[in-house]
C-alpha angles and dihedrals in degrees: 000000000000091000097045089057092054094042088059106037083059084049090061098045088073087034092058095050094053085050096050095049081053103048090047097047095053095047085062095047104090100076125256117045128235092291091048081058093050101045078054104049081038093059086035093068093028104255123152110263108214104207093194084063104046079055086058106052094037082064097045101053086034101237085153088065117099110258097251081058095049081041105058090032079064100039099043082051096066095024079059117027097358088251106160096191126258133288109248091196101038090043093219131088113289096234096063081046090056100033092057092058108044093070099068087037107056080043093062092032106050087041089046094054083045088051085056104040086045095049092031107047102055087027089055090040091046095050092046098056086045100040119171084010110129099260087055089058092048085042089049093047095055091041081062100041080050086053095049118037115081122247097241091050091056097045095044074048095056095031082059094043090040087051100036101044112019102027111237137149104246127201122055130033093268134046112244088266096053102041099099104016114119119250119294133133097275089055086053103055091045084053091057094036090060091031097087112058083064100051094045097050093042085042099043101080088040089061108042073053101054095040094058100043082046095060094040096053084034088054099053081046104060094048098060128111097247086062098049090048091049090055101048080052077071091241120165111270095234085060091054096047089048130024091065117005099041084049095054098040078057090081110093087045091065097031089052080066080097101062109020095063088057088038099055086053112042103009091070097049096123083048100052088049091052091057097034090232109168095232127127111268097069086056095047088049095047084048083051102047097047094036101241091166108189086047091050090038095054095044088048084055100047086055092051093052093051095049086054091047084040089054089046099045094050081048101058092040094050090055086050088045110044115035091205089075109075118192111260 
């Protein structure tokens, strides 16, 4: 097992450098730079452009250099001091940018991805046992209305519910008093108080899926002969259900670790506008949108990494799940 895991983490450190050429080519695809952003917004709202000192700054943060030259300036940075560049439109390193958001973020993405495991996993059991019963159908009929409702509907629908009828400040993880305050209990109470509405509407389309994807895997399970022969052994039937075919239905909910961990970052990023939450996807749109390239760069890299430690994580836990899959 030991050598499969550092077989594979050398595996990603070529893989990670492919990701991050492409990332960056592709941030400096749409035509224009950072500068090119700012001379517009400038002209946009009537203030005077200064072209010595776009000069200026076009030499100091080297967008005349050829793009292999930006690249491995870039590149040789993180590989060195773990230095990921500088915001051209925050005016501060990129690290200390990044680093400020992930907390927040790893906090309403690692309990969101515990919201769905915790609903999905008995709901899609349940449904599967009594399938075509009354309660699969209602079951089935909110998994479709959580497919297809978008997340910022849902949350504009619970920030009006949260502020009508319990009275609480919506929007943020902190009500205004609290915002900057340093820790305390009370901070602390308010934090939890405002944290799920978050964790239920980012939650909410990861769960219809998996339930569905849960009872249908669960379903082909429980028809097969090993089943059959297990009950006419005069086993529980809560053995049956779940000693075997529950373990191996379990499958797309590790192997969904991949994309989930990228996905609860960057995938909610109009919902997290919408409810002005401080995590990491508003600040890689905004870098997107401005073209702040080694902030966009360096978010497009850290997802990348987390998709790789994601794959290998499901990987490892599949092997450990199903005794069918065998290290190689």
């Amino acid at each position: 097992m030991l050598g499969y895991i550092f077989k594979r983490v050398l595996y990603m450190i070529p893989t990670l450098f492919g990701m991050s050429l492409i990332s960056f080519l592709i941030i400096q695809l749409p035509p224009g730079d950072y500068l090119t952003s700012m001379i517009a917004t400038m002209s946009d709202s009537g203030q005077a452009v200064d072209p010595a000192q776009i000069e200026r700054l076009k030499e100091i943060y080297g967008f005349d250099d050829p793009f292999y030259i930006q690249y491995l300036k870039w590149i040789w940075g993180i590989v060195s001091r773990g230095d990921f560049g500088y915001s051209f439109e925050w005016n501060q390193p990129v690290s200390g940018l990044i680093w400020g958001r992930m907390g927040s973020t790893l906090v309403i993405s690692l309990l969101s991805l515990l919201f769905v495991w915790i609903v999905a996993l008995p709901i899609g059991i349940y449904s599967a046992v009594r399938r075509h019963s009354i309660s699969d159908h209602v079951f089935t009929f909110f998994g479709f209305i959580g497919l297809a409702v978008p997340n910022f509907i849902l949350a504009l629908v619970l920030m009006y519910f949260a502020y009508r009828y319990l009275g609480q400040s919506v929007g943020g993880l902190n009500s205004p008093e609290f915002a900057e305050a340093p820790w305390s209990l009370a901070k602390i109470g308010d934090f939890l108080a405002h944290l799920w509405i978050p964790i239920i509407i980012i939650g909410a389309s990861g769960t219809a899926a998996l339930i569905r994807i849960l009872r249908a895997n669960l379903t082909d399970e429980l028809h097969k002969p090993y089943v059959i022969t297990a009950r006419a052994k005069g086993l529980p039937e809560y053995k049956v259900i779940l000693k075997y075919p529950v373990r191996i239905a379990l499958n797309p909910f590790v192997s969904a670790i991949g994309w989930v961990l990228p996905h609860l970052v960057s995938g909610v990023t109009i919902t997290a506008i919408v409810l002005n939450l401080p995590t990491a996807g508003p600040l890689l749109f905004r870098a997107l949108v401005s073209q702040d390239m080694y902030l966009a760069g360096s978010f497009i890299l850290l997802l990348s990494a987390l998709t790789l430690v994601g794959m290998l994580l499901s990987d490892l836990l599949l092997a450990l799940l199903d005794p069918r899959i065998r290290f190689n």
